[in-house]
N, C-alpha and C positions, 0 to 999 in steps of 0.2 A: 452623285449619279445613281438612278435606281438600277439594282443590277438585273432586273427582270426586262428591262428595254434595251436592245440592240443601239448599238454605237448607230447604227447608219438614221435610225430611227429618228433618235434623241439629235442629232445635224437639220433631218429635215422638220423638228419641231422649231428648232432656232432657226432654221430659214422663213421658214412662215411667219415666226413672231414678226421680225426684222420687215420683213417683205409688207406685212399691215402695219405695221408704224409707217415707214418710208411712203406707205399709200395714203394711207391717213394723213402723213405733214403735204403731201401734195396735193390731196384733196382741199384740207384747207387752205393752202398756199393759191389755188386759183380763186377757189369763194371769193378770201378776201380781193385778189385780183380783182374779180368781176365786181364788185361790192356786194354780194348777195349774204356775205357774213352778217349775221346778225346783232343789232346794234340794242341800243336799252331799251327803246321799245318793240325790239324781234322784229323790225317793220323793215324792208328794206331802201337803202339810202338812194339809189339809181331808181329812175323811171324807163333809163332809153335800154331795148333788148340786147339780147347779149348778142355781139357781134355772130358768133358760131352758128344761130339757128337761123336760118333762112325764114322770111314772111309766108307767112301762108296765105293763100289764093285760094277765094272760092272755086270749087270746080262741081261740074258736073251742070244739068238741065237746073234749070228755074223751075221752083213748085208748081204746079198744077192743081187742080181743084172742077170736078162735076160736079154739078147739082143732078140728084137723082129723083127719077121720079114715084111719085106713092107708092106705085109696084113693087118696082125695086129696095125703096124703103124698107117694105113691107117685107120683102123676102129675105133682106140681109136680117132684120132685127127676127125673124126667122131662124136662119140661121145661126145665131149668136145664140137662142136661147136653146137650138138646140145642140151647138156646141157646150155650153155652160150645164147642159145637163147630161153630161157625160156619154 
C-alpha cells in the first residue's frame, strides 16, 4: 500500500476497478445476447433489429422545390459571390 494515499482513497480506486470490469462483463453479456458480438468476419450474424429501439418514422413536410426565375437567379448568384467574398 503506498503510504502517501489515504485509506479512503485507495477503497474508492478498488471500487471503480470492480465497478468497470462488472460493466464490461455486462456489456458484453448483452452484445453476445443481441448477436452483435463480433464474429471471424467482424460482420454481424443477425439481420432483424434489436428489439429495444423503436422504428423510425419519417416525419415532418415532404420536400418542396421552386423553380426561380432569371431575376431571381441572378440575384441569389449575387448574393453568393458577394457572400464568398467576405
Amino acid at each position: 500500500m503506498p503510504e502517501h494515499a489515504p485509506t479512503l482513497q485507495l477503497i474508492g480506486v478498488t471500487v471503480l476497478a470492480v465497478a468497470a470490469v462488472v460493466w464490461a462483463g455486462v456489456l458484453l453479456r448483452l452484445l453476445r445476447r443481441a448477436g452483435l458480438a463480433a464474429g471471424a468476419a467482424g460482420a454481424r450474424r443477425r439481420t432483424v433489429p434489436l428489439p429495444a429501439v423503436p422504428r423510425q418514422s419519417p416525419v415532418g413536410p415532404p420536400r418542396e422545390s421552386v423553380e426561380l426565375t432569371p431575376a431571381e437567379q441572378d440575384a441569389f448568384a449575387g448574393l453568393v459571390r458577394h457572400l464568398a467574398n467576405g
